[in-house]
C-alpha positions in Angstrom: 37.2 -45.6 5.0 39.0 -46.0 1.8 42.7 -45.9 3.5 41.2 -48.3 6.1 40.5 -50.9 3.2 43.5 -50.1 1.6 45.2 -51.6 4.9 43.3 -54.3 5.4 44.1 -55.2 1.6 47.8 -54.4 2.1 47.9 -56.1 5.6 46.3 -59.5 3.5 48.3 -59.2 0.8 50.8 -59.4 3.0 50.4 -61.8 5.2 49.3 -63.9 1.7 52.6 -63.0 0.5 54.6 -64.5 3.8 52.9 -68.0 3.4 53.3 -68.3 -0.6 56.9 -67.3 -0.1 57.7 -69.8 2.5 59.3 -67.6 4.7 59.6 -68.3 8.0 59.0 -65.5 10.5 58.7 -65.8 14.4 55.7 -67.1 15.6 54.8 -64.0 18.1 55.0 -61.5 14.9 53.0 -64.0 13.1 50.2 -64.2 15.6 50.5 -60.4 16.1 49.8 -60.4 12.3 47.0 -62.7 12.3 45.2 -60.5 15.4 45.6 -57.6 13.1 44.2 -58.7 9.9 41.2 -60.0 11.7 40.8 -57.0 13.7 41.0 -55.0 10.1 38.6 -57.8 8.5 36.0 -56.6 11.4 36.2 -53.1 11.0 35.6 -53.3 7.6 33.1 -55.2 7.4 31.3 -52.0 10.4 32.2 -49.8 7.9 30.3 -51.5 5.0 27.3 -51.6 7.3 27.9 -47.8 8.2 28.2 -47.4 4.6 25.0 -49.0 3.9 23.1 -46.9 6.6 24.1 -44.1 5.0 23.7 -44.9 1.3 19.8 -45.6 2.8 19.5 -42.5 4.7 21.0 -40.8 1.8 17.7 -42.0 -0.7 15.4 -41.2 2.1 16.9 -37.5 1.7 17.0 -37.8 -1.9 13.6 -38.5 -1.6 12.4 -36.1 1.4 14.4 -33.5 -1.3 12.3 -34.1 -4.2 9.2 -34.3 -2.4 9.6 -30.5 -1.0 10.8 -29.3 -4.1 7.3 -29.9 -5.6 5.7 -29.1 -2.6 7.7 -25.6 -2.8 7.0 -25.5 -6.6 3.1 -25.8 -5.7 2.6 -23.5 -2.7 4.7 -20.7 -5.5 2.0 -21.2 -7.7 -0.6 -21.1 -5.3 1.2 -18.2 -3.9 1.5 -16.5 -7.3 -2.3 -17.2 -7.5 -2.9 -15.8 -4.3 -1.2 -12.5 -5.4 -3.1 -12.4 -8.5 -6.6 -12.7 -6.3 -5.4 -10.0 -4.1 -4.1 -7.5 -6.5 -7.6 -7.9 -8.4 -9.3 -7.1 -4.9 -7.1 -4.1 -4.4 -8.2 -2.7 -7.8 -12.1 -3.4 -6.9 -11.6 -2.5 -3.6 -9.8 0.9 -4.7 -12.7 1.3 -8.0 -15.0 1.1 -5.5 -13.7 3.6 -2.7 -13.2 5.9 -5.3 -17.1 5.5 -6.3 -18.1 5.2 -2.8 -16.2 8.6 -2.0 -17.6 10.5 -5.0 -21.2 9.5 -3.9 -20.5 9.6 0.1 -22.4 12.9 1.5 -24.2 13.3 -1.6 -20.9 13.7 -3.7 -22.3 12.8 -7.0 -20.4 12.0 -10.0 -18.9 14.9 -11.6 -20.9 14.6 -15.1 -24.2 14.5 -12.8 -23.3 17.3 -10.1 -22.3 19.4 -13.7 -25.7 19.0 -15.8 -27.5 19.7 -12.6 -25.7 23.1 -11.6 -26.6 24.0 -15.3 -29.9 23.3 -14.8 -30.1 24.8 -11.5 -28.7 27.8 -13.0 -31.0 27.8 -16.6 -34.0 28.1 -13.9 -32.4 30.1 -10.8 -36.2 31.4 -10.0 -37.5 27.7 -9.5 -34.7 25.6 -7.5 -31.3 25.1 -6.3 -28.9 22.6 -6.1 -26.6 21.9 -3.0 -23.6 19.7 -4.7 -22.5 18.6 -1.6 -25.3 17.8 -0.3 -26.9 16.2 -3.5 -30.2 17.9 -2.9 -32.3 19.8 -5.4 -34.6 22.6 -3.7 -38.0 23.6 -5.8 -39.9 26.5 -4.5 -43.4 25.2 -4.1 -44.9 28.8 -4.7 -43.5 28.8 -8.1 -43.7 25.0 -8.7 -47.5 24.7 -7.3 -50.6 26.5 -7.7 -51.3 27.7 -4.2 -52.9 24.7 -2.2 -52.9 22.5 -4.3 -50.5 19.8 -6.0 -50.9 20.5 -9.3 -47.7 21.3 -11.1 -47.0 24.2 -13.2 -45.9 24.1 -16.6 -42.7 25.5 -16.1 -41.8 23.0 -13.2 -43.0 19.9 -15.2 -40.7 20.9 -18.0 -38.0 21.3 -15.9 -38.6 18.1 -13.8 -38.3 16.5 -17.3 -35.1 17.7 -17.7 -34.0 16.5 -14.3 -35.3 13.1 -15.6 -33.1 13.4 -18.7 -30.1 13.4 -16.6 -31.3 11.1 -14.0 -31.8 8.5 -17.0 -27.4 9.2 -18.5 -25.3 6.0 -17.4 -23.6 8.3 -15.0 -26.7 8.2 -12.8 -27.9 5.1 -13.0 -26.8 3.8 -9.5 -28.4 6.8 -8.0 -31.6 7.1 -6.6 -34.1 9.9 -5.7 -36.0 10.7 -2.2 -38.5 13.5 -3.0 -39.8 15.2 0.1 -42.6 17.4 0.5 -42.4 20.6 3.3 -45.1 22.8 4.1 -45.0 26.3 6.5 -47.7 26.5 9.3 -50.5 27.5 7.5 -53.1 25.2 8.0 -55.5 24.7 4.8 -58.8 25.9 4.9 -59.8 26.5 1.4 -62.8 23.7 1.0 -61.1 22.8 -2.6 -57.5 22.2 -0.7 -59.8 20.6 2.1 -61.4 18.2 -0.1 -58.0 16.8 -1.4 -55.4 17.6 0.8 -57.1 17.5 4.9 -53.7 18.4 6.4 -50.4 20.0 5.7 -49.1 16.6 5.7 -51.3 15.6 2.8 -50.3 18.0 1.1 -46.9 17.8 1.4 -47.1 14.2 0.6 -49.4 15.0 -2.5 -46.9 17.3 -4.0 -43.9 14.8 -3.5 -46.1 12.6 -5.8 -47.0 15.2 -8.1 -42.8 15.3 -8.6 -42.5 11.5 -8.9 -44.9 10.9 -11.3 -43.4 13.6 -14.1 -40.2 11.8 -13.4 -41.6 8.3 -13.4 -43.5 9.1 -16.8 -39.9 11.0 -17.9 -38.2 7.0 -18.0 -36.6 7.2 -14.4 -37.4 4.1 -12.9 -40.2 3.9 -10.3 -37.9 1.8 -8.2 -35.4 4.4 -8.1 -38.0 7.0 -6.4 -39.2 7.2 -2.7 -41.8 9.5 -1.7 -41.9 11.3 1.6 -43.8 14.9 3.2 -43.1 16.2 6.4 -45.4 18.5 6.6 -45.1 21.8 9.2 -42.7 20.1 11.0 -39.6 20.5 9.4 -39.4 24.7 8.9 -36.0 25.5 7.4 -36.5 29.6 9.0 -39.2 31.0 11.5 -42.6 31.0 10.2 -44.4 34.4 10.5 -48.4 35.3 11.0 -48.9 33.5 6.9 -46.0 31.3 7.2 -42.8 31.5 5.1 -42.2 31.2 1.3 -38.8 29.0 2.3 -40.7 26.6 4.3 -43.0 25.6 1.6 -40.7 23.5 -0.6 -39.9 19.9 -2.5 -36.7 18.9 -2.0 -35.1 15.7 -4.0 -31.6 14.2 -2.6 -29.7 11.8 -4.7 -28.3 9.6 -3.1 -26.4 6.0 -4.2 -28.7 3.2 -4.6 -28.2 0.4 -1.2 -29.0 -2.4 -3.7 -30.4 -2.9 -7.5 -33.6 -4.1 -6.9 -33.9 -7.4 -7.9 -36.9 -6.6 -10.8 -35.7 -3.2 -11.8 -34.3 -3.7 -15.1 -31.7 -0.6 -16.0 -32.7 1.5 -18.7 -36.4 0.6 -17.7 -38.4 3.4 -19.1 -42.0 2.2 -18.7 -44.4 4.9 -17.5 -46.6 4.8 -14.3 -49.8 6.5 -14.7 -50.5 9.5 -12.5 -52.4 8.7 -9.2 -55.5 10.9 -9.1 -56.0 13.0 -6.3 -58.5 11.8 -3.5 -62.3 12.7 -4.3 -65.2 13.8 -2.1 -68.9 12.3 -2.6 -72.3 14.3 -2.5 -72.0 14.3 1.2 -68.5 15.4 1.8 -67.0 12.0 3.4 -64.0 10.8 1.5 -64.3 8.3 -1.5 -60.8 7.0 -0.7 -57.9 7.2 2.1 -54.4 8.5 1.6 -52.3 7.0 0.4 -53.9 6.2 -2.7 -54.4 2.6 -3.8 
C-alpha cells in the first residue's frame, strides 16, 4: 500500500511539475497521464477504506483478546480452586477409607483390638476376643449363676474394664451389640420360671444384665443394643444337658452408622438397672418382657 501512495504521489507530483513548468508534451501522453493519476487517486482512496476495515477489525480483536484473557485468567483461578476442593476430598476420602478399612469386618483400631487381647488374656477362663471379627465371647457358666441373670463378681469387674476401654477416644465411634445364647435346656426351676419363662428370656435378661454394668461404667446407652437368641443359634451340637459353649454372651463392636443426634460424646450418665420381672401371690406376672 505504501509503494502504491508513493506512485500516486510521484505520478501527481509529476504531472504538477509538467503544468508549472510549461512544458509542452503530446496531447495522447498527456491524457494517458491524466487516466493514470485518476486511476491511482481511486485505488487509493479503496485502500484507505481497506485500511479502515482493518484498523476496525483489528480493535474488535484487540478487544475479543483482552476479553479471553480475563476470561482465561478466571477459569485458572477457578481451576486452581477446583484443584484445591479436590485434593481436600482425596485426603478425606483416603482418612476415611483408611478408617473405614480398619473398622470393616470388625477390624478395630489397633489401640482398641490391643487393650482388648490383654484383657482377654488377664481373664482367659471368662472370654475371648476374635480380632477379626470384633467379638468378645463371655462364658455364661462362669459369668452367671446357673439360670439366672445375675452377674458374678468376677464378670462385673471385668465388664468394667471392657467399659474403660470402650470409653478411650479410640473407641468412641464404635458401638456394642450384646447378644444373649442359650443351649437347649429348657428352664424348669420355679425361681428361673418366675423370671425368665423361656430360653429366650433368659438370653435376653442376661444381655441386659451386660448392658447395664457397662451403661453404669460411662459407655453411652446409645452406643449399646440388646439382643438373645435363645436355643436357636447353637455354636456345637447340644447333648442330653446341653452344651457349656452354647450358653454364652457375646458383644461385637462394630462402627457406629450415625452419632445419634442426642448422644453427647463423653456422656457418662448412669442408667439404673432394670429389675427383673416379678410374680404376685398367685403366680401370674406383675409385668411383661421387655421391661418398661
Amino acid at each position: 500500500m505504501h509503494r502504491l501512495v508513493s506512485i500516486v504521489l510521484a505520478a501527481a507530483g509529476g504531472f504538477a511539475l509538467l503544468q508549472m513548468g510549461g512544458c509542452q508534451v503530446p496531447q495522447n501522453r498527456y491524457d494517458e497521464l491524466m487516466t493514470t493519476n485518476r486511476s491511482l487517486q481511486e485505488q487509493l482512496v479503496g485502500i484507505e477504506d481497506e485500511r479502515d476495515v482493518l484498523r476496525n477489525s483489528l480493535d474488535m480483536m484487540r478487544g475479543q483478546y483482552q476479553r479471553a484473557t480475563a476470561d482465561l485468567l478466571t477459569v485458572q483461578g477457578d481451576n486452581d480452586a477446583l484443584r484445591s476442593s479436590i485434593g481436600t476430598l482425596r485426603d478425606d476420602y483416603t482418612g476415611l477409607l483408611g478408617r473405614v478399612s480398619e473398622l470393616e469386618l470388625g477390624g478395630l483400631p489397633p489401640m482398641v483390638s490391643s487393650a482388648l487381647q490383654t484383657l482377654a488374656a488377664q481373664h482367659a477362663d471368662l472370654m475371648i476376643f476374635d480380632a477379626e471379627l470384633g467379638r468378645i465371647r463371655f462364658a455364661s457358666d462362669f459369668t452367671f449363676a446357673s439360670g439366672s441373670a445375675a452377674l458374678t463378681d468376677n464378670a462385673r469387674t471385668t465388664l468394667r474394664r471392657l467399659a474403660e476401654i470402650l470409653n478411650t477416644p479410640d473407641a468412641r465411634l464404635l458401638e456394642a451389640r450384646v447378644v444373649g445364647h442359650t443351649d437347649n435346656v429348657k428352664p424348669s426351676k420355679p425361681a428361673t420360671l418366675r423370671d425368665h419363662p423361656t430360653n429366650t428370656h433368659l438370653s435376653v435378661h442376661r444381655a441386659i444384665s451386660v448392658r447395664d454394668v457397662l451403661v453404669n461404667a460411662g459407655v453411652p446407652a446409645a452406643r449399646i443394643m440388646v439382643a438373645g437368641y435363645g436355643e436357636t443359634r447353637p455354636i456345637v451340637p447340644n447333648g442330653p444337658n446341653g452344651a457349656a459353649q452354647n450358653r454364652r454372651v457375646e458383644i461385637y463392636l462394630t462402627p457406629m452408622a450415625e452419632q445419634p443426634p442426642m448422644m453427647e460424646s463423653g456422656s457418662t450418665a448412669p442408667i439404673p438397672t432394670t429389675p427383673a420381672p416379678t410374680a404376685n401371690a398367685g403366680g401370674s406376672r406383675t409385668d411383661d418382657f421387655p421391661p418398661k
